[in-house]
MITOR-960118 format. One record per residue: chain; z, y, x of N, C-alpha, C, O in turn. Coordinates in pm, 1 decimal, padded with zeros to 6 digits, m for minus. Layout:
N
{mol A&n.z Z&n.y Y&n.x X&ca.z Z&ca.y Y&ca.x X&c.z Z&c.y Y&c.x X&o.z Z&o.y Y&o.x X} $
...
//
This chain:
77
{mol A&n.z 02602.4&n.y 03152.9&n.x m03741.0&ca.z 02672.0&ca.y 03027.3&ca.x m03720.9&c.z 02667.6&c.y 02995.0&c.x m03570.8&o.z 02574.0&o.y 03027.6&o.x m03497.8} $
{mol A&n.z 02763.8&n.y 02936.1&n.x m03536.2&ca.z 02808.7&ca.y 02910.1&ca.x m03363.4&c.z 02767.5&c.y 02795.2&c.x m03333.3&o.z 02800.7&o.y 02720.4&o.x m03425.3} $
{mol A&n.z 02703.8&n.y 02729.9&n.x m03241.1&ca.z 02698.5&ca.y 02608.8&ca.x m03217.0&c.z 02792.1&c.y 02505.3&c.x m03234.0&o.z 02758.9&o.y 02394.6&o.x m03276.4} $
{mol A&n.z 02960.1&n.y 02548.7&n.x m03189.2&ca.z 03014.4&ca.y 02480.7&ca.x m03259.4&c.z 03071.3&c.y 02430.4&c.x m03378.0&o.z 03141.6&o.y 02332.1&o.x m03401.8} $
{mol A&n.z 03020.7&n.y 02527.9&n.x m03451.9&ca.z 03082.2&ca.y 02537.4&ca.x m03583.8&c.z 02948.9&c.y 02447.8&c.x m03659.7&o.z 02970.4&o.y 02359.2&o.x m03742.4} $
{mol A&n.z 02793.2&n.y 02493.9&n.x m03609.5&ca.z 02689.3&ca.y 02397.5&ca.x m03671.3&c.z 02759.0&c.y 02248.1&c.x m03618.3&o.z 02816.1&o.y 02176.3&o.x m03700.4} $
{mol A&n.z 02750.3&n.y 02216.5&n.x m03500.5&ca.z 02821.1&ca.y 02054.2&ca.x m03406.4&c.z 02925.0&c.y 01976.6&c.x m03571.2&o.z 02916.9&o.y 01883.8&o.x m03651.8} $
{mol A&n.z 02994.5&n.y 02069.8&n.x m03544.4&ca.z 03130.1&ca.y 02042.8&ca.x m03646.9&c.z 03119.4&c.y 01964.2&c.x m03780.2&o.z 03144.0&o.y 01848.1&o.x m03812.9} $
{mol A&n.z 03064.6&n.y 02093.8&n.x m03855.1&ca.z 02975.6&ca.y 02082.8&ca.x m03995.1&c.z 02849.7&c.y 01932.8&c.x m04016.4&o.z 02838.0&o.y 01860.5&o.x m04115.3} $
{mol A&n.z 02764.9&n.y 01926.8&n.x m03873.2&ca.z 02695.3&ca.y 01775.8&ca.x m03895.1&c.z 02809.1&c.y 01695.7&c.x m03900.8&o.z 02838.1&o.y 01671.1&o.x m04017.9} $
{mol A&n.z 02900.9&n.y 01634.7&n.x m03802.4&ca.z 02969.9&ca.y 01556.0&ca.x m03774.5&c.z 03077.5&c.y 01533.1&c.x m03878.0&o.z 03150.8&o.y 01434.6&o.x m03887.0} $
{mol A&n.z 03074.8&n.y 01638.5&n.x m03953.1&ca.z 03157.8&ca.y 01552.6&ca.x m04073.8&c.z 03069.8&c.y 01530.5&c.x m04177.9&o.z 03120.8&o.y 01484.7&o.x m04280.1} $
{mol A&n.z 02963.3&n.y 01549.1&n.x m04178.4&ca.z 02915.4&ca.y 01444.1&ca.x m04254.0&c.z 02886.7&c.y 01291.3&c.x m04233.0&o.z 02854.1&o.y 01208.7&o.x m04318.3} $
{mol A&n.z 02908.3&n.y 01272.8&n.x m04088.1&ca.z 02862.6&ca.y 01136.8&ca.x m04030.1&c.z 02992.9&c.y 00998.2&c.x m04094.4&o.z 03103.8&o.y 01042.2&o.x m04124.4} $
{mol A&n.z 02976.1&n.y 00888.0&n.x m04105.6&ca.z 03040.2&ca.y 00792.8&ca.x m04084.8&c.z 03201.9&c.y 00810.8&c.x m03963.8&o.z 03217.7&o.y 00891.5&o.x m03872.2} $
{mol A&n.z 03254.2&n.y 00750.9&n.x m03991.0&ca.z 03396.2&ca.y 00703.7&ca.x m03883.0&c.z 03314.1&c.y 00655.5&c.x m03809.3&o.z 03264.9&o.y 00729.7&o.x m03724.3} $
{mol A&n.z 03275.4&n.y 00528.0&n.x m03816.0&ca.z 03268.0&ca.y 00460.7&ca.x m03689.7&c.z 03116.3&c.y 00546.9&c.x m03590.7&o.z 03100.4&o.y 00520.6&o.x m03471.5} $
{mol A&n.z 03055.0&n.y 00610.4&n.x m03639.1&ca.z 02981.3&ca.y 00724.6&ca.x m03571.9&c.z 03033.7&c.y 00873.0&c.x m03501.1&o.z 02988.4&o.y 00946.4&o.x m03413.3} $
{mol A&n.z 03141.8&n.y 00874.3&n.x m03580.0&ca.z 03218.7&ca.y 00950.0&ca.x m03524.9&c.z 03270.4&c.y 00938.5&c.x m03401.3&o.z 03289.7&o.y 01022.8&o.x m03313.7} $
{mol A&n.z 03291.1&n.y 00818.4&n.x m03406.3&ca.z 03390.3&ca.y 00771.1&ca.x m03306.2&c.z 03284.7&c.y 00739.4&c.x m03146.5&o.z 03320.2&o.y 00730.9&o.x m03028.9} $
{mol A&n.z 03173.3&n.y 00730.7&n.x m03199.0&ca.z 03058.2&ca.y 00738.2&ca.x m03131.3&c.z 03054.9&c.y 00867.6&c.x m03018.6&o.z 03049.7&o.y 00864.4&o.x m02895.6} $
{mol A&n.z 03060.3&n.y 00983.0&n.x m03114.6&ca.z 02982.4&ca.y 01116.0&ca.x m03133.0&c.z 03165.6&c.y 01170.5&c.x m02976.3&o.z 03158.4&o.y 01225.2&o.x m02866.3} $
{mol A&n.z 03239.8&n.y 01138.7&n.x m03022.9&ca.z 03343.5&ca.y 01193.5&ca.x m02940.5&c.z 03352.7&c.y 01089.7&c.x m02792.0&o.z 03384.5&o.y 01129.8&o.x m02680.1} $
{mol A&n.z 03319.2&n.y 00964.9&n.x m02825.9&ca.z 03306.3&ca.y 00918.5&ca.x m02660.5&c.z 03230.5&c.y 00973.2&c.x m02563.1&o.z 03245.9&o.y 00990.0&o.x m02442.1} $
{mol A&n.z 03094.3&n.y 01012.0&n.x m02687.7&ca.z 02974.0&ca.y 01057.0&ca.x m02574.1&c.z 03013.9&c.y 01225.2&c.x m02548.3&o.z 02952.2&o.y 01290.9&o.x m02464.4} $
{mol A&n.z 03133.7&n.y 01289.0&n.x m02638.4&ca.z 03129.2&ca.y 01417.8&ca.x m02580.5&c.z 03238.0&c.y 01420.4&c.x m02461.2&o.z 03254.5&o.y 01509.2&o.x m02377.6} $
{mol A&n.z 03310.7&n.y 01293.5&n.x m02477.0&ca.z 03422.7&ca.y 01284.8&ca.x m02362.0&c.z 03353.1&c.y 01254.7&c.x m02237.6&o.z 03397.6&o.y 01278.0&o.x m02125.2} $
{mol A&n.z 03241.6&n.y 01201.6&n.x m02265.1&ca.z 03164.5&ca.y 01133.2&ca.x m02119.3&c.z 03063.4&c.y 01329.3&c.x m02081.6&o.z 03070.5&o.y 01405.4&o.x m01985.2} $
{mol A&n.z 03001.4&n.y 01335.2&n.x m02184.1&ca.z 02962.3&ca.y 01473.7&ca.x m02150.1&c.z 03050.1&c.y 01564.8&c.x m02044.7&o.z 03006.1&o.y 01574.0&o.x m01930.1} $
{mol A&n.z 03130.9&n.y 01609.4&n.x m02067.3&ca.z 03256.0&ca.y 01683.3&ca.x m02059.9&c.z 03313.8&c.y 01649.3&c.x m01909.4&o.z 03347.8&o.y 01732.9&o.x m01825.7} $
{mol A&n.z 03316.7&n.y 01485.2&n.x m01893.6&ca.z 03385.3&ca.y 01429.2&ca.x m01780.6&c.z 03244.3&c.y 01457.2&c.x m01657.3&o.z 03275.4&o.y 01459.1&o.x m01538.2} $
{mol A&n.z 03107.0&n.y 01475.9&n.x m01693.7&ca.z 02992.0&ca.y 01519.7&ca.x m01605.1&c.z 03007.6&c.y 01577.0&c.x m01576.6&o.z 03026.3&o.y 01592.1&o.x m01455.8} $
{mol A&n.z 03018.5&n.y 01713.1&n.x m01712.2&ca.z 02979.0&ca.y 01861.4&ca.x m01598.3&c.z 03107.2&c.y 01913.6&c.x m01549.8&o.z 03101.6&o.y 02013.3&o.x m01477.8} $
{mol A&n.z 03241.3&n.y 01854.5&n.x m01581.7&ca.z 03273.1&ca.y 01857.9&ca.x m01483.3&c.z 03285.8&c.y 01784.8&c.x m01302.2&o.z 03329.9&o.y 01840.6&o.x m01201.7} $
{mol A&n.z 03249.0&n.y 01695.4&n.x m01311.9&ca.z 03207.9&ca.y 01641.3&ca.x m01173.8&c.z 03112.9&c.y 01716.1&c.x m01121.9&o.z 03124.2&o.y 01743.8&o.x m01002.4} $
{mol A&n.z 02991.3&n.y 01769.9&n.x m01200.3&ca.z 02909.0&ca.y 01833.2&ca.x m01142.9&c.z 02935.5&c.y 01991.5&c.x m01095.0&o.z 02883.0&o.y 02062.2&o.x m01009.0} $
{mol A&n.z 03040.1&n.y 02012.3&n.x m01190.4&ca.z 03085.1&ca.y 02172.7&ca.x m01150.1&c.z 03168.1&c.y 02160.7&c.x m01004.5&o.z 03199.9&o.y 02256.7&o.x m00934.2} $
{mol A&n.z 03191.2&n.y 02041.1&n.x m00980.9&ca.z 03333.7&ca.y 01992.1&ca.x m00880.3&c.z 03206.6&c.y 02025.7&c.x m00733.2&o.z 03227.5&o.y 02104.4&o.x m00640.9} $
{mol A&n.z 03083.2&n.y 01941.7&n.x m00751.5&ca.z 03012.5&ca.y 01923.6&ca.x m00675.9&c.z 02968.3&c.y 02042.1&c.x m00647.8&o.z 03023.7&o.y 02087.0&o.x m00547.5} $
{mol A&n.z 02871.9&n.y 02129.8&n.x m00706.1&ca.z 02852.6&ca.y 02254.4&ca.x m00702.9&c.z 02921.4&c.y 02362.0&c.x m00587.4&o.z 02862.7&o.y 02428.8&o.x m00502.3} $
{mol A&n.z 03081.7&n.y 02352.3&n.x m00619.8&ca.z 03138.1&ca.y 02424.5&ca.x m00562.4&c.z 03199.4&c.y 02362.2&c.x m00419.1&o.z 03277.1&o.y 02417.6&o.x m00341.3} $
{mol A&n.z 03150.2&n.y 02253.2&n.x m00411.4&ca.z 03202.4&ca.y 02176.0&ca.x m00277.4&c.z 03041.7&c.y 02204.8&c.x m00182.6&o.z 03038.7&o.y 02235.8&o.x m00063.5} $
{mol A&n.z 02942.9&n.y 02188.8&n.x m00254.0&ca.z 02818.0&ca.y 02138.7&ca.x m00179.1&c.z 02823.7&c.y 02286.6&c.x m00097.7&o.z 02845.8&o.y 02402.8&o.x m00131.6} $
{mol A&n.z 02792.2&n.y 02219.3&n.x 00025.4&ca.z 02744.0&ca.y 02338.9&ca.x 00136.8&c.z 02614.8&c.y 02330.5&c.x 00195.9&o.z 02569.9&o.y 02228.8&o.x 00248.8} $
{mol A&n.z 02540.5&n.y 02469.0&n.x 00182.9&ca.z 02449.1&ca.y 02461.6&ca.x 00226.6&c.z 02390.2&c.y 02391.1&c.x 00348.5&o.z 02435.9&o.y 02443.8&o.x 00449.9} $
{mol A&n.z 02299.2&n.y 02283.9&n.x 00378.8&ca.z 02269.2&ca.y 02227.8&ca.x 00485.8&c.z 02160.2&c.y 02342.6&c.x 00588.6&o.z 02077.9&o.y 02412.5&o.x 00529.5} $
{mol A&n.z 02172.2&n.y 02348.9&n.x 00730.7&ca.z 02082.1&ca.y 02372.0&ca.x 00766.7&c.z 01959.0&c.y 02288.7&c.x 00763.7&o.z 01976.5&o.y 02168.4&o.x 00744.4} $
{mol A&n.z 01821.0&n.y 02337.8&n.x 00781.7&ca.z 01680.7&ca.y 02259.9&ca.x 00777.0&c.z 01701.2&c.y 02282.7&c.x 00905.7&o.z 01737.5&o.y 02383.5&o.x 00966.2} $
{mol A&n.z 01654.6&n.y 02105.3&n.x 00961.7&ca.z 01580.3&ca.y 01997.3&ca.x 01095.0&c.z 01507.5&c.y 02175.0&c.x 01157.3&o.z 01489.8&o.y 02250.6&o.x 01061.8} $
{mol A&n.z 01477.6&n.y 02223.6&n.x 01266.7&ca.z 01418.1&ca.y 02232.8&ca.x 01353.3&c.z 01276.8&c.y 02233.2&c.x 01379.4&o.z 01273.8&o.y 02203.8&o.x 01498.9} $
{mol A&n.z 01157.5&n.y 02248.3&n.x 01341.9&ca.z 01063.2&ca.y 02166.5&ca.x 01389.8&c.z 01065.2&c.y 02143.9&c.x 01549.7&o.z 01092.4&o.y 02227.0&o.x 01636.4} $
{mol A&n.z 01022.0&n.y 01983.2&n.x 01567.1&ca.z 01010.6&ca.y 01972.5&ca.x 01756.5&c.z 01145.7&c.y 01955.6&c.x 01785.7&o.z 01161.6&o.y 01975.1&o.x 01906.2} $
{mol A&n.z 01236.4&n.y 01931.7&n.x 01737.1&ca.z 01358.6&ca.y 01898.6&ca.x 01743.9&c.z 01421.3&c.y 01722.7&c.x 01798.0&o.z 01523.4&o.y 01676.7&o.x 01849.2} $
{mol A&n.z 01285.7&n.y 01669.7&n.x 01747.7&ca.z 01330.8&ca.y 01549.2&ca.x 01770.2&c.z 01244.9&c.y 01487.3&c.x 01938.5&o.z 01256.2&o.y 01380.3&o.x 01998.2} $
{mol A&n.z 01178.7&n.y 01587.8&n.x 01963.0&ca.z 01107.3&ca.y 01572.7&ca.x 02080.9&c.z 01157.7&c.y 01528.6&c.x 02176.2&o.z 01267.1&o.y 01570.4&o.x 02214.3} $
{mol A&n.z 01097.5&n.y 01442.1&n.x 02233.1&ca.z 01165.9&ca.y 01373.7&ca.x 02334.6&c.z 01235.3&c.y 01225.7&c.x 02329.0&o.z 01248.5&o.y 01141.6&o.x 02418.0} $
{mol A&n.z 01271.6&n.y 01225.1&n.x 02202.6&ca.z 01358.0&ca.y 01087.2&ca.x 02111.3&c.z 01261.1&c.y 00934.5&c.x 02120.9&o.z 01307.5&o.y 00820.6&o.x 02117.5} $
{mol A&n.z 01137.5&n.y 00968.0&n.x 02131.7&ca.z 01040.3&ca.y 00796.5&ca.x 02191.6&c.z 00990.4&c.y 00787.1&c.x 02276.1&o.z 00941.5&o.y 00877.0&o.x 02344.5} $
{mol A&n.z 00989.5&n.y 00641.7&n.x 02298.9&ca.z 00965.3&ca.y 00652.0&ca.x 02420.2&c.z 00822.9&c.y 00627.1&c.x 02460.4&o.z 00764.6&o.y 00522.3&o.x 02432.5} $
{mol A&n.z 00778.3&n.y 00708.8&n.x 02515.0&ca.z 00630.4&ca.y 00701.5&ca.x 02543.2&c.z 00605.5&c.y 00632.6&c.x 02691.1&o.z 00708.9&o.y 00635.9&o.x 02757.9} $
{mol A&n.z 00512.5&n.y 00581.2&n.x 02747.6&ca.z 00410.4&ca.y 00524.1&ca.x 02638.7&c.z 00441.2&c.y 00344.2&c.x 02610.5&o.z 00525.1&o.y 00275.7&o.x 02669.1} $
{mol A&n.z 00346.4&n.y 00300.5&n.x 02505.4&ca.z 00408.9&ca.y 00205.8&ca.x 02429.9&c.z 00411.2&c.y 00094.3&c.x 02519.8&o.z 00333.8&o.y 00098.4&o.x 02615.4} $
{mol A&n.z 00497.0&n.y m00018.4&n.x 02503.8&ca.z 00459.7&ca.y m00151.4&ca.x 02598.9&c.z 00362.3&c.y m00199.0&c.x 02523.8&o.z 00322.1&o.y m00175.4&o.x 02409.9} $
{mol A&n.z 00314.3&n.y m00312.2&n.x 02659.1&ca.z 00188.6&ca.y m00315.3&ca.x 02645.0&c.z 00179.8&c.y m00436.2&c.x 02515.8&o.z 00079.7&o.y m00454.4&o.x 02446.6} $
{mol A&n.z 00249.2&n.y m00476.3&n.x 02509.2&ca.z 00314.6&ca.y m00613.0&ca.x 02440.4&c.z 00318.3&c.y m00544.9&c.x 02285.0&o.z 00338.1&o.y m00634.9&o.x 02203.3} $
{mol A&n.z 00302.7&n.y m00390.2&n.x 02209.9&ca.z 00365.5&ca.y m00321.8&ca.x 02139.0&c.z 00278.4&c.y m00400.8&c.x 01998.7&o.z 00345.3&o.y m00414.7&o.x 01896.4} $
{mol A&n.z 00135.1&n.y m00449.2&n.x 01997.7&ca.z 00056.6&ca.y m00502.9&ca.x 01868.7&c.z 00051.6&c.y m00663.7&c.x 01891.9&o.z m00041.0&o.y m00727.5&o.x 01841.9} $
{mol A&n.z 00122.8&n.y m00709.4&n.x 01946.0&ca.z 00149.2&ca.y m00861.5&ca.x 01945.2&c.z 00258.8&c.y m00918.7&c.x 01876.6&o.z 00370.7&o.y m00879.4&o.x 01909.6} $
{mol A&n.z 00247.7&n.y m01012.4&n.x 01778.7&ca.z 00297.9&ca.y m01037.7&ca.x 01630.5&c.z 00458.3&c.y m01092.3&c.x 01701.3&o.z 00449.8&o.y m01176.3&o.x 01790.9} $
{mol A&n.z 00547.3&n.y m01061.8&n.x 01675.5&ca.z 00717.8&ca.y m01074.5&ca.x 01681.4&c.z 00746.5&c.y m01236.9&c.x 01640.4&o.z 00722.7&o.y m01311.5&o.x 01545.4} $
{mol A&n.z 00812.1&n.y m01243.8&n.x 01771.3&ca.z 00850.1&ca.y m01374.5&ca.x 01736.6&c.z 00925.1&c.y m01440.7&c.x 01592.5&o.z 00891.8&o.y m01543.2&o.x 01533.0} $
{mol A&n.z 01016.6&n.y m01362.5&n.x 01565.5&ca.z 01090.2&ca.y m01378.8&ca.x 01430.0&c.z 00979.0&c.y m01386.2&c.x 01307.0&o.z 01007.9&o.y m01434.4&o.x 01197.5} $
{mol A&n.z 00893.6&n.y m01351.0&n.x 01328.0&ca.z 00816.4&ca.y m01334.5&ca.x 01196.1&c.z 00717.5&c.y m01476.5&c.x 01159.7&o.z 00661.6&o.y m01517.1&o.x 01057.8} $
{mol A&n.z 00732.4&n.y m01536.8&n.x 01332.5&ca.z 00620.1&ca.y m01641.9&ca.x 01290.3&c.z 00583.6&c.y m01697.9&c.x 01185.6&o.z 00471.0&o.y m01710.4&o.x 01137.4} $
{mol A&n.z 00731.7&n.y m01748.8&n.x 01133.4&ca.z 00747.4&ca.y m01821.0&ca.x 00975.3&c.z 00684.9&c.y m01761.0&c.x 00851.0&o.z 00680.0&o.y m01831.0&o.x 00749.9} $
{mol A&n.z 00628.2&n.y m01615.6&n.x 00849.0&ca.z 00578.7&ca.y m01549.1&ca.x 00756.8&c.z 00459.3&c.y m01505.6&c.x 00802.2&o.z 00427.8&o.y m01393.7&o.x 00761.8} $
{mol A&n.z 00364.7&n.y m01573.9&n.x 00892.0&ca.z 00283.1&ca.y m01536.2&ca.x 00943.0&c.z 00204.4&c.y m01658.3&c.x 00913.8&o.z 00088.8&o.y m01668.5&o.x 00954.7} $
//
């Protein structure tokens, strides 16, 4: 027996209004993998960051001002 042919065979034993259930959720199934098959074949491999790549990007060294509480925050302070 085929999976679809077992699928089949439950589903008519079910109720209509379960039925009617059983085919939204295979239309929503269906409408996934294909988006996901869509994605799959679009996604391109990313290169991986570099290590030390970002070197250089802060600015060293900190002001001196750098652990003294921000004016904006007073209100939550």
């Amino acid at each position: 027996m085929t999976i679809e042919s077992a699928i089949i065979k439950n589903v008519e034993n079910l109720p209509e209004s379960v039925k009617q259930s059983v085919l939204l959720y295979t239309q929503f199934l269906a409408s996934q993998y294909a988006e996901s098959k869509s994605d799959r074949e679009e996604n391109i491999p990313r290169k991986r960051p570099l290590a030390g790549s970002m070197k250089g990007t802060f600015v060293l060294p900190l002001p001196e001002n750098f652990d003294e509480p921000i004016e904006d925050f007073e209100e939550y302070m």
